[in-house]
MDAnalysis code that builds the backbone (N, CA, C; Angstrom):
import MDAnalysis as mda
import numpy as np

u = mda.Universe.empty(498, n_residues=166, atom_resindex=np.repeat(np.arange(166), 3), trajectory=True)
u.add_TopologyAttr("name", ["N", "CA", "C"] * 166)
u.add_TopologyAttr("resid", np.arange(1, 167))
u.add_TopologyAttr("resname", ["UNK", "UNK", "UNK", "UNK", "UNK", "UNK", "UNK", "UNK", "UNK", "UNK", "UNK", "UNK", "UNK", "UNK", "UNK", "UNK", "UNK", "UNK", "UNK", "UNK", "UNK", "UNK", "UNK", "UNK", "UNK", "UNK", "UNK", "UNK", "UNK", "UNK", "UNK", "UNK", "UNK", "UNK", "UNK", "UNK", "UNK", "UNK", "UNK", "UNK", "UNK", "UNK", "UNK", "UNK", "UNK", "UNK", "UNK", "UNK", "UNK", "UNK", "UNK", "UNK", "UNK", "UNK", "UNK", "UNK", "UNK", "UNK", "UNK", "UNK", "UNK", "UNK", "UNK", "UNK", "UNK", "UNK", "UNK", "UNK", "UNK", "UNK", "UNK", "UNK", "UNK", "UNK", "UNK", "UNK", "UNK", "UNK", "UNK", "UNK", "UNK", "UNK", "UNK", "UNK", "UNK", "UNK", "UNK", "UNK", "UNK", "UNK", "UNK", "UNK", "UNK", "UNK", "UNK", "UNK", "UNK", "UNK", "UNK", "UNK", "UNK", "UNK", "UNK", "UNK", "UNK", "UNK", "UNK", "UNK", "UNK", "UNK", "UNK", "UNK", "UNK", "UNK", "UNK", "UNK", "UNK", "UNK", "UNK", "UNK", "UNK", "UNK", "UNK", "UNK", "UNK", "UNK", "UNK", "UNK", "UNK", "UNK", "UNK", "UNK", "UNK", "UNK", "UNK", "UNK", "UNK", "UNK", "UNK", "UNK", "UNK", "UNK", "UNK", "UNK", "UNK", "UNK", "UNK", "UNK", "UNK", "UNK", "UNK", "UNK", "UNK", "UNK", "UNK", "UNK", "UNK", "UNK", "UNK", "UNK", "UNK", "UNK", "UNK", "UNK", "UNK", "UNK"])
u.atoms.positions = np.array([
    [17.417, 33.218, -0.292],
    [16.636, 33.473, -1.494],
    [15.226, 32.902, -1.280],
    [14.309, 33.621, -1.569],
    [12.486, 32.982, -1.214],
    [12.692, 31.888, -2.583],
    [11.759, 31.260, -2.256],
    [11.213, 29.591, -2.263],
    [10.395, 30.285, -3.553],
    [10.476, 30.076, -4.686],
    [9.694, 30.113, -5.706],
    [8.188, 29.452, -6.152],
    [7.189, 29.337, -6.326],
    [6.540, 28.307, -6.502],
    [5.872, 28.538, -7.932],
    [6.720, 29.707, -8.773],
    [5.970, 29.241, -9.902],
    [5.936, 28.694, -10.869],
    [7.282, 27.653, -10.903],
    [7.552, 26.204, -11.492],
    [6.832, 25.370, -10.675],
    [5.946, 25.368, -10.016],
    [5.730, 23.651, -9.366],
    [4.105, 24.406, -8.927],
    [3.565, 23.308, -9.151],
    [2.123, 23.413, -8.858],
    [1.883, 23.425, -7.351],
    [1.195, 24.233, -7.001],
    [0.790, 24.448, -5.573],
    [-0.161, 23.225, -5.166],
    [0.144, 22.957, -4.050],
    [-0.404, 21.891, -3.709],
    [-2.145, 22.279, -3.238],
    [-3.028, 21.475, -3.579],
    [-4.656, 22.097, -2.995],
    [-4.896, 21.291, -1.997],
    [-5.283, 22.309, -1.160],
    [-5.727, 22.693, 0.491],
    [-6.759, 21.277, 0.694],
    [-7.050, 20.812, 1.704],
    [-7.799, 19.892, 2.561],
    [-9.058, 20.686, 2.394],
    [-8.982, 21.843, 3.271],
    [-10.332, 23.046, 3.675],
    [-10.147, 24.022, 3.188],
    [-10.993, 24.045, 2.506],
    [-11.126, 25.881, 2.178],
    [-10.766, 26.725, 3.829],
    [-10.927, 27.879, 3.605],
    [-10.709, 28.709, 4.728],
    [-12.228, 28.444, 5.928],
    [-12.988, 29.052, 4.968],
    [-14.960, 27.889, 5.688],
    [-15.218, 27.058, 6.748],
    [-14.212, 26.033, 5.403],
    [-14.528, 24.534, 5.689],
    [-13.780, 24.044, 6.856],
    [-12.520, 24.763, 7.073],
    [-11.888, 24.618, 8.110],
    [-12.371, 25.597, 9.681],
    [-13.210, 26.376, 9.546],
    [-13.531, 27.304, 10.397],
    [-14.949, 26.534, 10.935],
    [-15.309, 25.940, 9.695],
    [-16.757, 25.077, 10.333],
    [-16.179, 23.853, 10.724],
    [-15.301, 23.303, 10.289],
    [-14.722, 21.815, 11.368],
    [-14.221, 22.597, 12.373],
    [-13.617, 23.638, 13.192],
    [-12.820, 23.748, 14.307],
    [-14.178, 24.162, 15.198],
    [-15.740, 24.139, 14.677],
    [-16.303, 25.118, 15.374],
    [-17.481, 24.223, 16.266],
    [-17.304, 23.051, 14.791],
    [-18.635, 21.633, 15.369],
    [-18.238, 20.987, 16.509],
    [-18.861, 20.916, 17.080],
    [-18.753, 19.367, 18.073],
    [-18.549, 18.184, 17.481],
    [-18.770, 17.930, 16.747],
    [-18.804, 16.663, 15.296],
    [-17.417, 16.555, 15.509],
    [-16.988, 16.883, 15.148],
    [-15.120, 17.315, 15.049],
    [-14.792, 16.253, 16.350],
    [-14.978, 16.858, 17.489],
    [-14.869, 16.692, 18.938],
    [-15.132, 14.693, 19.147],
    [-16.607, 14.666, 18.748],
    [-16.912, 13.265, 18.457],
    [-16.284, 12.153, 17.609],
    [-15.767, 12.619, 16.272],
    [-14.975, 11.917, 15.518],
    [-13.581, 11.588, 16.198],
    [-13.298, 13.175, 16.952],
    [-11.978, 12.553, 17.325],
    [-11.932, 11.469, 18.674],
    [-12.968, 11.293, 19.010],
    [-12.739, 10.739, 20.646],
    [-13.507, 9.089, 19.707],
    [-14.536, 8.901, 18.659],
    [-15.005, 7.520, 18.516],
    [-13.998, 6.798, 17.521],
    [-12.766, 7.611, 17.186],
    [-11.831, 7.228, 16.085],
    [-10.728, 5.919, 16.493],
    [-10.058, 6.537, 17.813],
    [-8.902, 6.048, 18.819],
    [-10.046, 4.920, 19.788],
    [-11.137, 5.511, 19.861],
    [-11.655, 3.958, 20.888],
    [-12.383, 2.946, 19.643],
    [-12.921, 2.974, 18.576],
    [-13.229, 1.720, 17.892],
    [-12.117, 1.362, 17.423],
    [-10.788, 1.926, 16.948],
    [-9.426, 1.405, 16.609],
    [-9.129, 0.155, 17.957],
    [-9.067, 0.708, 19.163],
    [-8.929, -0.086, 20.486],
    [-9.616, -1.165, 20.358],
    [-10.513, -1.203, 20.332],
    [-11.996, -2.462, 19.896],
    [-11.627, -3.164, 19.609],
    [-11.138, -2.293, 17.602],
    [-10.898, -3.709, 16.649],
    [-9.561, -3.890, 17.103],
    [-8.692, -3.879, 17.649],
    [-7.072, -4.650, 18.152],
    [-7.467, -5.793, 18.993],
    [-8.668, -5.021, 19.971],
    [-8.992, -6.356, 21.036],
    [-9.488, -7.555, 20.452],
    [-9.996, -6.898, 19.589],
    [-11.566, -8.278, 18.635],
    [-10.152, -8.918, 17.765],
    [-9.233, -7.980, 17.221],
    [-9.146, -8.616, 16.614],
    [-7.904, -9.890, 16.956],
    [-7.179, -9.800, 17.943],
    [-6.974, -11.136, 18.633],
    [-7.422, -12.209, 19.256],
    [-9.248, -11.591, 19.522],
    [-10.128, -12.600, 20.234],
    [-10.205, -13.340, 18.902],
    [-10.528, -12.499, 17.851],
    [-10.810, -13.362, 16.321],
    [-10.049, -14.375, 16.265],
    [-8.492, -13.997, 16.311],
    [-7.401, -14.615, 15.600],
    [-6.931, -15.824, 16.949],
    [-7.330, -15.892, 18.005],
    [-7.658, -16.874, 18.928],
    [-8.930, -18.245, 18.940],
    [-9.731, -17.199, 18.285],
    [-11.007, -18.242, 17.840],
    [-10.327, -18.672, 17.080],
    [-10.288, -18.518, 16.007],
    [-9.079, -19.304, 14.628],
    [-8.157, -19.854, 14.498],
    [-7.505, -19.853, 15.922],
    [-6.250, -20.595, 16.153],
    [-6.312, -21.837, 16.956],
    [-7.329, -21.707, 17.980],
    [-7.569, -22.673, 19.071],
    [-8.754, -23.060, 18.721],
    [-9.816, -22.029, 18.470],
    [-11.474, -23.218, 18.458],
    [-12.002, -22.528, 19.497],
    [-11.439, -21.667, 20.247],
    [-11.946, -20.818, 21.725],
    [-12.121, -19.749, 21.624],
    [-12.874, -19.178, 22.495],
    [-13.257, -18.036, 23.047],
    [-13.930, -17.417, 22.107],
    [-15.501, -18.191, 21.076],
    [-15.795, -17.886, 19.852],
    [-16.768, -16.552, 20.646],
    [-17.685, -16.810, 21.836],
    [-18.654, -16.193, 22.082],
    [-17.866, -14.552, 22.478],
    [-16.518, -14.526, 23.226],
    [-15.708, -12.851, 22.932],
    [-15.493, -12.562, 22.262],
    [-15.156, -13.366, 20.975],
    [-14.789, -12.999, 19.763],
    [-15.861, -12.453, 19.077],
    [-16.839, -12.839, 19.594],
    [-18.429, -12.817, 18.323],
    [-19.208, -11.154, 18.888],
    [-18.849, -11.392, 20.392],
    [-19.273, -10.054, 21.575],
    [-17.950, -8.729, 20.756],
    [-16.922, -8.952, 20.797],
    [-15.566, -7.726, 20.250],
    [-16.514, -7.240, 18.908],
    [-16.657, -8.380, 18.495],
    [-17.102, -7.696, 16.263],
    [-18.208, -7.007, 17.001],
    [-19.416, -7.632, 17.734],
    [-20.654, -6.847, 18.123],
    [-20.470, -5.716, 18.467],
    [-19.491, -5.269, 19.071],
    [-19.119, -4.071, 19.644],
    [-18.189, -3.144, 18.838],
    [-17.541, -3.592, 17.654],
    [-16.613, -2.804, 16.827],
    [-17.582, -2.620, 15.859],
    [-18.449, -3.180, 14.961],
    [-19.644, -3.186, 14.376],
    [-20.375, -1.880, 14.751],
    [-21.397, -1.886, 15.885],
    [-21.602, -0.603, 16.730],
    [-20.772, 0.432, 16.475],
    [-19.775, 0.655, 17.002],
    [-19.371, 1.336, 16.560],
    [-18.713, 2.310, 15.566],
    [-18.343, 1.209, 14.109],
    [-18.773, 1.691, 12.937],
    [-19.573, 2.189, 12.614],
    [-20.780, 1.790, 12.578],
    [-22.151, 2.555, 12.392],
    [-22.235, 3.653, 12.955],
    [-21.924, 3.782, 14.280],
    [-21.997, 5.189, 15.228],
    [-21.020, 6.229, 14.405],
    [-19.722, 5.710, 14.447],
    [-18.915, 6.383, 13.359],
    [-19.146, 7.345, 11.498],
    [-19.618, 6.175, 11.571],
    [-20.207, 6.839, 10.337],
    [-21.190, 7.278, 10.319],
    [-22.277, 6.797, 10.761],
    [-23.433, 8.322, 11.077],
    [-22.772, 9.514, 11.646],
    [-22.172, 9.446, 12.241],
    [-21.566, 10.566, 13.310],
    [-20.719, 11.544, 12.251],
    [-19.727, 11.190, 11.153],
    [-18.769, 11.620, 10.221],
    [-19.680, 11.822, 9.010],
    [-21.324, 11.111, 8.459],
    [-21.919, 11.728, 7.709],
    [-22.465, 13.090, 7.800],
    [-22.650, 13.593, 9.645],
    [-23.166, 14.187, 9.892],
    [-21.915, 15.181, 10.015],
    [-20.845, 15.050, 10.490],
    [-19.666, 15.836, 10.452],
    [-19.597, 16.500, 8.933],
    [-19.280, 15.547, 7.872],
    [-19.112, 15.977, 6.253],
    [-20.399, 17.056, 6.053],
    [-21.756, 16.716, 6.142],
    [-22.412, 17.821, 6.235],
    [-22.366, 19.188, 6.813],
    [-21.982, 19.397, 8.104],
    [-21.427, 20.546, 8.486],
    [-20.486, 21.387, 7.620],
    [-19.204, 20.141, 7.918],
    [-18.097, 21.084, 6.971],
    [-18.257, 21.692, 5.895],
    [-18.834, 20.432, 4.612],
    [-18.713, 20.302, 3.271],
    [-20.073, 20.955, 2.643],
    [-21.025, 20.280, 3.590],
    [-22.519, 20.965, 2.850],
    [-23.157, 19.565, 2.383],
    [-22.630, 18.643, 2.689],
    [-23.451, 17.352, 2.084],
    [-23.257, 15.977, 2.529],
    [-24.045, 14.969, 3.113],
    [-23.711, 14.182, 3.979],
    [-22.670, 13.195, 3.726],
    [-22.387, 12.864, 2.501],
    [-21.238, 11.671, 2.097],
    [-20.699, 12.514, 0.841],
    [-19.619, 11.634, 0.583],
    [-18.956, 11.429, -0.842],
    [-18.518, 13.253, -1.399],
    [-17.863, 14.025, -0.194],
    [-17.498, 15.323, -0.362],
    [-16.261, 14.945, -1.339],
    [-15.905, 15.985, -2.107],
    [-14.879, 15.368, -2.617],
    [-13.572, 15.443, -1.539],
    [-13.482, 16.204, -0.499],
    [-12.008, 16.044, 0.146],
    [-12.130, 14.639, 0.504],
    [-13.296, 14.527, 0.819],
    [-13.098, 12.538, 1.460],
    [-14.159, 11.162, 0.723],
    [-13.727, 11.688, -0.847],
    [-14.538, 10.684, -1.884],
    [-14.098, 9.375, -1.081],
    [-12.795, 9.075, -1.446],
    [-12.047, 8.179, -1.341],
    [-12.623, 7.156, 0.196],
    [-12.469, 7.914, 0.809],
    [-12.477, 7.533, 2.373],
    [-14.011, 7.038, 2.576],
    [-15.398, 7.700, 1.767],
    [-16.144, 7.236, 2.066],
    [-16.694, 5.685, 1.332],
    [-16.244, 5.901, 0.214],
    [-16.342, 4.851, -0.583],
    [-15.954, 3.526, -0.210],
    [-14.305, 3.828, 0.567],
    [-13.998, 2.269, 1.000],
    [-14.280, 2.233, 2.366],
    [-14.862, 3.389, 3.252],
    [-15.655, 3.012, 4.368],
    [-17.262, 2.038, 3.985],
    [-18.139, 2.328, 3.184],
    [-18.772, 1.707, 2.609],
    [-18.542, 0.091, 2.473],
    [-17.142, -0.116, 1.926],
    [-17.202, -1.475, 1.569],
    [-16.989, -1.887, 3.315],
    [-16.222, -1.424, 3.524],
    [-16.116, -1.365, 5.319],
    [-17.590, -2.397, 6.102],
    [-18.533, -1.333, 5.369],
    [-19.537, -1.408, 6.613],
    [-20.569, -2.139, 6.069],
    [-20.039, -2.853, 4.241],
    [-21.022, -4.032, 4.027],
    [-20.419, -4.919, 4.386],
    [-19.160, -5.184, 4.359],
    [-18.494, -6.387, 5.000],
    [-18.889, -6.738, 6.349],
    [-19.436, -5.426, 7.439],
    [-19.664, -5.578, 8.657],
    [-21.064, -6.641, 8.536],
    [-22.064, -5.889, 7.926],
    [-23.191, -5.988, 7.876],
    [-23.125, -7.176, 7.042],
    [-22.362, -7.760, 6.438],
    [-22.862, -9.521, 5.940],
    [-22.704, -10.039, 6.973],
    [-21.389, -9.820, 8.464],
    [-21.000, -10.768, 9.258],
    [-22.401, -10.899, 10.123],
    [-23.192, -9.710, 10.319],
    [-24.292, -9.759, 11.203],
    [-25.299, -10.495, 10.380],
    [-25.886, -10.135, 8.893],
    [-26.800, -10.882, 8.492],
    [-26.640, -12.570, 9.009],
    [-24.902, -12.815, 8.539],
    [-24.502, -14.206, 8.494],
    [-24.972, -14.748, 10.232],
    [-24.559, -14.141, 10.690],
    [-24.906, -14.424, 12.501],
    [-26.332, -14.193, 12.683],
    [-26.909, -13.768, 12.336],
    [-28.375, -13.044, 13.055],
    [-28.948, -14.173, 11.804],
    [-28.651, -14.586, 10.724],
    [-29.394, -16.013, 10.243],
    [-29.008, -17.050, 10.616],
    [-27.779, -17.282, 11.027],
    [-26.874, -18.447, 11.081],
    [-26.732, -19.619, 9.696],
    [-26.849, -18.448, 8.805],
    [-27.083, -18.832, 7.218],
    [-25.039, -19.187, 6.961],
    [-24.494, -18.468, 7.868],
    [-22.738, -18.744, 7.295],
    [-22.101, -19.003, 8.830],
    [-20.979, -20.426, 8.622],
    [-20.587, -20.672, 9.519],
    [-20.035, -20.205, 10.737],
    [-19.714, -20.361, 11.885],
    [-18.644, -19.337, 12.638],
    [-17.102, -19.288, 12.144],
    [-16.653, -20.357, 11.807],
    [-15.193, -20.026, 10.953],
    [-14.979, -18.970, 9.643],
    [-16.076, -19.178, 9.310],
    [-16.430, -18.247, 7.769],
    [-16.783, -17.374, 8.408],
    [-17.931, -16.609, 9.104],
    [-18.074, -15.590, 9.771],
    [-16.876, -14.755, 10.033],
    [-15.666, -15.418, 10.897],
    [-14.204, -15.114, 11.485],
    [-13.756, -14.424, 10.313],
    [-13.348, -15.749, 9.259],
    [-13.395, -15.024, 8.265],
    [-13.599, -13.534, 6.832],
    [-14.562, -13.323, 7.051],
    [-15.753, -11.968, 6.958],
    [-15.297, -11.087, 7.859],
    [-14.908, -11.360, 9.053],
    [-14.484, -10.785, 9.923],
    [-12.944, -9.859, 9.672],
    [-12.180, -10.914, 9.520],
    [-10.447, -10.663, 9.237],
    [-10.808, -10.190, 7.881],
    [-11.416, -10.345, 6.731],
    [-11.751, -9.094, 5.146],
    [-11.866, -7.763, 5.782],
    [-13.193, -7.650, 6.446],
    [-13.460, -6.392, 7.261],
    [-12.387, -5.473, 7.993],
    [-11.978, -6.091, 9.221],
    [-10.387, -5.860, 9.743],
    [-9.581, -5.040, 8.265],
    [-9.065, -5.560, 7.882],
    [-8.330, -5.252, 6.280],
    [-8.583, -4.351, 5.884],
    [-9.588, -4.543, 5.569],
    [-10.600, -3.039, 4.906],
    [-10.499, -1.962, 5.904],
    [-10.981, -2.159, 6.935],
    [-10.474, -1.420, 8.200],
    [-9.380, -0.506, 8.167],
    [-8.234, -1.481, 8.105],
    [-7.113, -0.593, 8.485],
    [-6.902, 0.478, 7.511],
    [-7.041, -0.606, 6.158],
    [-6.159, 0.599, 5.039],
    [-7.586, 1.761, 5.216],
    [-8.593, 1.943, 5.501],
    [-9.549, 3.164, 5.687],
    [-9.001, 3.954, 6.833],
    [-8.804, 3.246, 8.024],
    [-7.684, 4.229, 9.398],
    [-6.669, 5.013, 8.464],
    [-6.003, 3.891, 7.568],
    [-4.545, 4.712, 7.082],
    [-5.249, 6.213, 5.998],
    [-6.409, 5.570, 5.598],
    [-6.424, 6.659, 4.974],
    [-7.104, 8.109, 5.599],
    [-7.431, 7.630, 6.375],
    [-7.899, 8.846, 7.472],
    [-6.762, 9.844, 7.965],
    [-5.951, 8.637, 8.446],
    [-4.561, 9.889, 9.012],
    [-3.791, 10.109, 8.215],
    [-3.764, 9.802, 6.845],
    [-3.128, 10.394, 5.707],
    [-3.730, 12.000, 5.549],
    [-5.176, 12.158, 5.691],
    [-5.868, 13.141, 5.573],
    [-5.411, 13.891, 6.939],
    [-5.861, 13.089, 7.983],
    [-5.596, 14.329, 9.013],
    [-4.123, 14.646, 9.102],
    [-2.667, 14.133, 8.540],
    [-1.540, 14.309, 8.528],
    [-2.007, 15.578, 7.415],
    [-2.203, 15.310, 6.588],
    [-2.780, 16.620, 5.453],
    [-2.970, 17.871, 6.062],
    [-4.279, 17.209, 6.706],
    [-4.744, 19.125, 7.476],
    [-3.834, 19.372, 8.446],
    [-2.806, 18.860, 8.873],
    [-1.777, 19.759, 9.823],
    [-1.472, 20.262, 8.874],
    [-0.625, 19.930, 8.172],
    [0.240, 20.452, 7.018],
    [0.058, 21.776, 6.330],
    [-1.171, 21.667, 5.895],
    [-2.086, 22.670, 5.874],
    [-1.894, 23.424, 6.777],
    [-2.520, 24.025, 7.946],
    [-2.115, 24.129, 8.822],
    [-1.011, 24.974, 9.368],
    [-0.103, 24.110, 8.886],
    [1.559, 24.845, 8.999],
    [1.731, 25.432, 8.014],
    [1.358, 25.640, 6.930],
    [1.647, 25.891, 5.708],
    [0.768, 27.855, 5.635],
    [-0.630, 28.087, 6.780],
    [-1.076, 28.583, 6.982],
    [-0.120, 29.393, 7.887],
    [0.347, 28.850, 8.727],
    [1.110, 29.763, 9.761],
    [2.420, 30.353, 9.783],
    [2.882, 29.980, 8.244],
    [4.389, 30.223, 8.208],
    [4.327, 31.823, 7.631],
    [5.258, 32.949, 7.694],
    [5.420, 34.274, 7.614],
    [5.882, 34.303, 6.472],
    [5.367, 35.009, 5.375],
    [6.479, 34.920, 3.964],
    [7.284, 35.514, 4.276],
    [8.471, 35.708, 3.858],
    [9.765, 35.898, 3.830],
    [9.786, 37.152, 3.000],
])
C-alpha cells in the first residue's frame, strides 16, 4: 500500500532544487569540505596540548601555537562558508537554512578573538586564556554537531530525491 503523506506534514527541504544545483556546482562546496575535517584535526590536537598545559604547567608555548593555528583557521572557515552561503543562498550570512549555525559560529569566533586580544595584550592570564580556550572548544563542537546534523539533512534529502514513487 503507498505511504500516504497527507496526514503528516512534509518535511521542508535543506535546498531548493537551485540552491542545491549551485552548492554541487561551486568550488566553495569543495573548500568547506576539505577546511571542515582538517580544523576539526587541529582543535583535537590543541585541544590536548590545552588540556596538558592545564594539567601539568607544560607545553604552554604548543598549546598557545595549536589555538594560533585552529583560530586561523576559523576565520579562513568562515570567510570561506560566508562566501559559500552567498553563492548558494544569495547572501553572505544568516541564510535561513543555516540561521542557527551562523549565529553560534559567531559566538565561536568572539570567544576566539578575546583569546587573541587576551594574548596579543597580555591583559588575561595564560591559565585564563586556556580557559577562553576550553569555552571556545565547547562552542566548537556543539557548532561541528550542528553542521553534520545539516549535512546528515542534505543526504536525506537527497535520498528522498532519488526514491521512485510507487
Amino acid at each position: 500500500m503507498p505511504h500516504s503523506t497527507s496526514s503528516s506534514r512534509p518535511r521542508k527541504r535543506l535546498y531548493s532544487d537551485e540552491e542545491r544545483a549551485r552548492r554541487d556546482a561551486t568550488a566553495w562546496t569543495t573548500v568547506q569540505a576539505i577546511l571542515a575535517p582538517v580544523q576539526f584535526l587541529v582543535f583535537a590536537i590543541s585541544l590536548v596540548l590545552v588540556l596538558r598545559y592545564l594539567w601539568t604547567g607544560e607545553g604552554y608555548s604548543w598549546a598557545t601555537a595549536s589555538i594560533l593555528l585552529k583560530t586561523a583557521l576559523l576565520y579562513t572557515i568562515m570567510i570561506t562558508g560566508a562566501i559559500w552561503e552567498k553563492v548558494v543562498f544569495g547572501q553572505y550570512l544568516f541564510a535561513p537554512a543555516f540561521f542557527w549555525e551562523d549565529v553560534v559560529s559567531f559566538l565561536v569566533i568572539a570567544l576566539h578573538t578575546l583569546y587573541l586580544w587576551g594574548l596579543l595584550t597580555g591583559s588575561i592570564p595564560p591559565v585564563t586564556l586556556m580557559i577562553i580556550t576550553l569555552a571556545a572548544y565547547t562552542v566548537y563542537v556543539v557548532n561541528a554537531g550542528q553542521f553534520l546534523w545539516k549535512l546528515r539533512k542534505a543526504r536525506l534529502d537527497g535520498q528522498l530525491d532519488n526514491e521512485v514513487p510507487a
